[in-house]
Backbone as JSON Lines, residues from 0, in Angstrom:
{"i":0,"aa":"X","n":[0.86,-1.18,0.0],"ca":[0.0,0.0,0.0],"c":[0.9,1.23,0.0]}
{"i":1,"aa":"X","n":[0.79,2.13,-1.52],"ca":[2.08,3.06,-1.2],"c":[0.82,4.74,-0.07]}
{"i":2,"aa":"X","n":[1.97,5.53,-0.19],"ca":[1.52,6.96,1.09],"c":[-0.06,7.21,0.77]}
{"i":3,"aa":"X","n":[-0.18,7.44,-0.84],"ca":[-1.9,7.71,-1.25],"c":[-2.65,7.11,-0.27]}
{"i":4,"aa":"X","n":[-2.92,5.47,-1.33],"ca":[-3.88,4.87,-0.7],"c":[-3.74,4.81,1.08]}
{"i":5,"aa":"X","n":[-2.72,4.95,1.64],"ca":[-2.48,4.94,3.24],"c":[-3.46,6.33,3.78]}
{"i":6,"aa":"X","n":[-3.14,7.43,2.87],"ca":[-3.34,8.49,3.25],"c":[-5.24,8.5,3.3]}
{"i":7,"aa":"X","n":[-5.36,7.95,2.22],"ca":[-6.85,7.86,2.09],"c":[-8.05,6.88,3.26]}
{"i":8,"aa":"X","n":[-6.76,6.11,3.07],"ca":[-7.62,4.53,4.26],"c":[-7.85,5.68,5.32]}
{"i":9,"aa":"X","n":[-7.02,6.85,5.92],"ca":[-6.95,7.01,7.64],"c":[-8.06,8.29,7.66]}
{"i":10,"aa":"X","n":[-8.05,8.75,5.85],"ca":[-9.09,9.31,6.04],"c":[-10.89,8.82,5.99]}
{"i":11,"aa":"X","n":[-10.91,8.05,5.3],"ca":[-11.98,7.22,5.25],"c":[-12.65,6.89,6.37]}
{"i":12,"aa":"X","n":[-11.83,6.65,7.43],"ca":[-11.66,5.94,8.98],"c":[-11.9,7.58,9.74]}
{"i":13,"aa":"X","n":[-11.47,8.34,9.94],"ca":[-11.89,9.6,10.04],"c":[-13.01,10.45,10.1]}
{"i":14,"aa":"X","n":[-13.25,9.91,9.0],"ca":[-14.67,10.71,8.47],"c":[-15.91,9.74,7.71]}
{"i":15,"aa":"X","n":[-16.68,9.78,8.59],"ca":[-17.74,8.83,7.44],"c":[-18.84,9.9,6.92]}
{"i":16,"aa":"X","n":[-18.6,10.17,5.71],"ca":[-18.96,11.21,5.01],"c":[-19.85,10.23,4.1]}
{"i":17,"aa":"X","n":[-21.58,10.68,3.66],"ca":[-22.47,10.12,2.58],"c":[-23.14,11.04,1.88]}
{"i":18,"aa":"X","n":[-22.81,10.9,0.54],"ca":[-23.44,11.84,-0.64],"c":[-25.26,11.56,0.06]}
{"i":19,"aa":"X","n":[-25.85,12.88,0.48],"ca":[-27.9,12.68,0.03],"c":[-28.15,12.9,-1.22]}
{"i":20,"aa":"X","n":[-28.6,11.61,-1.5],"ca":[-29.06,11.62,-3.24],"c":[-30.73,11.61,-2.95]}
{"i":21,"aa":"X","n":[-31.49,11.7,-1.65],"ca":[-32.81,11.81,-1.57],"c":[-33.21,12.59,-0.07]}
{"i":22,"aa":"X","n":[-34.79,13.07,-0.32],"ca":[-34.67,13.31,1.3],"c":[-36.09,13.17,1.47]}
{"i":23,"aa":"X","n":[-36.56,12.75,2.71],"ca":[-38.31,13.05,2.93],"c":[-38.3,13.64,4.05]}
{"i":24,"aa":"X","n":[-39.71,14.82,4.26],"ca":[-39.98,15.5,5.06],"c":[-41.42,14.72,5.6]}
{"i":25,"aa":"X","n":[-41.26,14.87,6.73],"ca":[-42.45,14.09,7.71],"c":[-42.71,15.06,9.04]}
{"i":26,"aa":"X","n":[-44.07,15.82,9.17],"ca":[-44.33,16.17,10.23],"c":[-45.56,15.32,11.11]}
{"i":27,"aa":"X","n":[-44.98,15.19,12.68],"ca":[-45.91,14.45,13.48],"c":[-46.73,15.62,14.13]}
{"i":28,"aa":"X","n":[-48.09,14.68,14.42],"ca":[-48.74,15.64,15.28],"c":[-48.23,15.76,16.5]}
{"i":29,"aa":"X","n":[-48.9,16.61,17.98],"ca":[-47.8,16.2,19.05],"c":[-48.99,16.12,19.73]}
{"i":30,"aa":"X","n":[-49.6,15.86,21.2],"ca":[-50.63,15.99,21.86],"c":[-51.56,16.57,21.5]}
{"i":31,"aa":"X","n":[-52.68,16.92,22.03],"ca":[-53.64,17.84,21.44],"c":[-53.26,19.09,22.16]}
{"i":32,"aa":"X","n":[-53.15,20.28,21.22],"ca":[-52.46,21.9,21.59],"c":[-51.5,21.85,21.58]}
{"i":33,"aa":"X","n":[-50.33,20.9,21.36],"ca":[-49.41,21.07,21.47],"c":[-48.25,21.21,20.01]}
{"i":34,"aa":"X","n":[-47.42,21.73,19.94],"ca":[-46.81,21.83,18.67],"c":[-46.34,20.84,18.39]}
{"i":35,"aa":"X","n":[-46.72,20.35,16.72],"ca":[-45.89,18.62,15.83],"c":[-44.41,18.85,16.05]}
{"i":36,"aa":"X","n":[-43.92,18.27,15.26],"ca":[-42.55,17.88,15.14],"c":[-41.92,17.48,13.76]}
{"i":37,"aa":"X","n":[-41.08,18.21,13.57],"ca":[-40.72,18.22,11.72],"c":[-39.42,17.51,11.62]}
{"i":38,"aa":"X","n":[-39.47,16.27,10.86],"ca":[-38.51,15.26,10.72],"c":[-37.98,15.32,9.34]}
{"i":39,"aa":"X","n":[-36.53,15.06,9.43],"ca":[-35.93,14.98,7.87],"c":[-35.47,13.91,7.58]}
{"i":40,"aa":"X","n":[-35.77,12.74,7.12],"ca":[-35.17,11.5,6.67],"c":[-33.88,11.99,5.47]}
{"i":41,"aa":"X","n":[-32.86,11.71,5.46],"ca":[-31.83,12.19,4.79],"c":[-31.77,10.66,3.87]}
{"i":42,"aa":"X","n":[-31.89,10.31,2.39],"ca":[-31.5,8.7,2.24],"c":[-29.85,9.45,1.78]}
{"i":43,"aa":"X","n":[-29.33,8.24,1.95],"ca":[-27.68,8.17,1.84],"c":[-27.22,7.26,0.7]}
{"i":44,"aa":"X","n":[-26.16,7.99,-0.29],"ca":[-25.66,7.05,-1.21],"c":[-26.84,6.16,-1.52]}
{"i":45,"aa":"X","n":[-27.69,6.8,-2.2],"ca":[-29.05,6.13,-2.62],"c":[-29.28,4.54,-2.02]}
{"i":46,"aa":"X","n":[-29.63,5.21,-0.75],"ca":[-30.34,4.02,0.29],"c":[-29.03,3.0,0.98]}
{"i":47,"aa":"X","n":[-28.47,3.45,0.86],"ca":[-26.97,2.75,1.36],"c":[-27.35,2.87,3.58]}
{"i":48,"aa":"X","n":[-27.33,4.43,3.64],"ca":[-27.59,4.38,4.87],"c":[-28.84,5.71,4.91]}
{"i":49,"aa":"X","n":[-29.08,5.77,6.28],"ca":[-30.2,6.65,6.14],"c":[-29.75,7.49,7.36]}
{"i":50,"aa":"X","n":[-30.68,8.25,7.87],"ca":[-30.12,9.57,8.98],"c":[-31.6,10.48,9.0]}
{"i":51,"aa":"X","n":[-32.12,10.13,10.38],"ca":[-33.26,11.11,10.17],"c":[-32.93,12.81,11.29]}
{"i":52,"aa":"X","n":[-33.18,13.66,10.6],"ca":[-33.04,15.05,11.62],"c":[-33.96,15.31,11.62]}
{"i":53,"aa":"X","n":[-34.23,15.97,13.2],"ca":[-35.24,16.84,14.01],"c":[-35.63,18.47,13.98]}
{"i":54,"aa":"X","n":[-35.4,18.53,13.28],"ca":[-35.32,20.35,13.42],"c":[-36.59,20.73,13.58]}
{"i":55,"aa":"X","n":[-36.46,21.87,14.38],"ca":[-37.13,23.34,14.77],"c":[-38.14,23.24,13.62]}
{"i":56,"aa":"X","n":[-38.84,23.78,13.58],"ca":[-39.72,24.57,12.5],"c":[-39.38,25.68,11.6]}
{"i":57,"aa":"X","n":[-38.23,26.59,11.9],"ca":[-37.28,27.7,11.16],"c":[-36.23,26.73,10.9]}
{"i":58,"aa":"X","n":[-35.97,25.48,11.71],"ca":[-34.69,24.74,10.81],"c":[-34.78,24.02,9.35]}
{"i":59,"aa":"X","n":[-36.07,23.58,9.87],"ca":[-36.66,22.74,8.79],"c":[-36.81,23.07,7.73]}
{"i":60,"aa":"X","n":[-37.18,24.5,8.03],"ca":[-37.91,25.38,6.54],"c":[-36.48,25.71,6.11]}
{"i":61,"aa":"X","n":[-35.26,26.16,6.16],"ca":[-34.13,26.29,6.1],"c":[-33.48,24.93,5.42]}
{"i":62,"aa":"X","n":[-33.59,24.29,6.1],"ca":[-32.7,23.13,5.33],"c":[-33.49,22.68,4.5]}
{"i":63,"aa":"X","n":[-34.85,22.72,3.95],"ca":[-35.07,21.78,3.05],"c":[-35.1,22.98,1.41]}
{"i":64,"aa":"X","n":[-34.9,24.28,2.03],"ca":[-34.33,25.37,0.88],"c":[-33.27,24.85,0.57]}
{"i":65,"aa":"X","n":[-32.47,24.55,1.43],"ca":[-30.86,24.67,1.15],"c":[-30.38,23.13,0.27]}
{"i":66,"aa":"X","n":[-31.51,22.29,0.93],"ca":[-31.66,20.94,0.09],"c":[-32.2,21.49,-1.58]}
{"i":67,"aa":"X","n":[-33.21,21.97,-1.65],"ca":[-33.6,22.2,-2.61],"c":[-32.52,22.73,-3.97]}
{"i":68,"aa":"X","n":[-31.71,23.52,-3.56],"ca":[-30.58,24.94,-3.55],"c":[-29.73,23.95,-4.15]}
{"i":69,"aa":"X","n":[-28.85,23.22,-3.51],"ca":[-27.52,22.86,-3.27],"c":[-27.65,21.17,-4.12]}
{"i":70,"aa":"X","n":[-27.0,21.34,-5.24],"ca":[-26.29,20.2,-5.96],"c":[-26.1,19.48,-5.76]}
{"i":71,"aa":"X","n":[-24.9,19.76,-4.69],"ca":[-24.46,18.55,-3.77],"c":[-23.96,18.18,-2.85]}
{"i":72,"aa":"X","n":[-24.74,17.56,-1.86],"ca":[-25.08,17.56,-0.28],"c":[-24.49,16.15,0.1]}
{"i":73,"aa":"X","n":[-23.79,16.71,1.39],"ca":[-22.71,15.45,2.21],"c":[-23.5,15.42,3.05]}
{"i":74,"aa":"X","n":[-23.13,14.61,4.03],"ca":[-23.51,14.73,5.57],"c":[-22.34,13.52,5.84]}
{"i":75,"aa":"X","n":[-22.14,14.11,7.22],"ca":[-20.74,13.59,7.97],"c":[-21.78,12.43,9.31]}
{"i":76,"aa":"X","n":[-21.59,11.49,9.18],"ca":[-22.16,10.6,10.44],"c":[-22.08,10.76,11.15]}
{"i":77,"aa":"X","n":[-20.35,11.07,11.61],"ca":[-19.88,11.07,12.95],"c":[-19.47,12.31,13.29]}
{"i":78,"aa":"X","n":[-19.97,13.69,12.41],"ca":[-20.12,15.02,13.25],"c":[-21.18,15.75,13.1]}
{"i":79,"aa":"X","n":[-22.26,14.71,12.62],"ca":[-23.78,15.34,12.3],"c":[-23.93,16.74,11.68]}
{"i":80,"aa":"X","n":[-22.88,16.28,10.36],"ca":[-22.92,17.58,9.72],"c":[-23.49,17.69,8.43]}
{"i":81,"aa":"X","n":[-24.62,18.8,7.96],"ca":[-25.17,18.82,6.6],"c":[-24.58,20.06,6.04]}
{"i":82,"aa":"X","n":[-23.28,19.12,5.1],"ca":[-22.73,20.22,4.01],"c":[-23.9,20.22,2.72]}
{"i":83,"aa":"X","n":[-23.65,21.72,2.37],"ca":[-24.19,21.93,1.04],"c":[-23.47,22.49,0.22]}
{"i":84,"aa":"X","n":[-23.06,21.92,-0.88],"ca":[-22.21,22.87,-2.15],"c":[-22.85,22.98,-3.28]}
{"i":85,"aa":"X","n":[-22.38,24.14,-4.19],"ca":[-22.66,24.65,-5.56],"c":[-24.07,24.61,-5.13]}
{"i":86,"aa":"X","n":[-24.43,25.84,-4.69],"ca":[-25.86,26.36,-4.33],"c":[-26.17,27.12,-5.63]}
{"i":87,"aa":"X","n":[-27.37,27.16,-6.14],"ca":[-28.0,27.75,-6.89],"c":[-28.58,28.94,-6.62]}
{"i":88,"aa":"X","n":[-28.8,29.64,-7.22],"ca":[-29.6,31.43,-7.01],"c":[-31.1,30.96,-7.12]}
């Protein structure tokens, strides 16, 4: 295994990073009077893995623009992170 592929294995191991090639939005009701709850199923590497987020009601509406927006969307497993690149106007 020459430095590359070494270099790559420790990143791989590092970071578990998955292209969202899909996403569904699901809101629950919550008690009666009480405010639902807005869920983001993220699918991963087209159904490879999945990842559902909780957001706010201003998060929600936010990220599923930015889903809408953005080309092409990572998310990191293990720092619960939703990158977005080459955003659109």
């Amino acid at each position: 295994m020459d430095q590359n592929d070494q270099a790559s294995d420790r990143l791989q191991h590092r970071y578990k990073v998955r292209q969202v090639t899909d996403y569904q939005v699901s809101w629950v009701e919550g008690e009666r009077g009480e405010d639902g709850k807005f869920t983001v199923q993220l699918i991963l590497d087209k159904g490879v893995e999945e990842y559902t987020l909780e957001p706010t009601e201003d998060d929600a509406d936010l990220v599923i623009k930015l889903l809408d927006k953005s080309k092409h969307t990572t998310f990191d497993l293990e720092r619960k992170v939703l990158m977005f690149s080459t955003l659109s106007a």
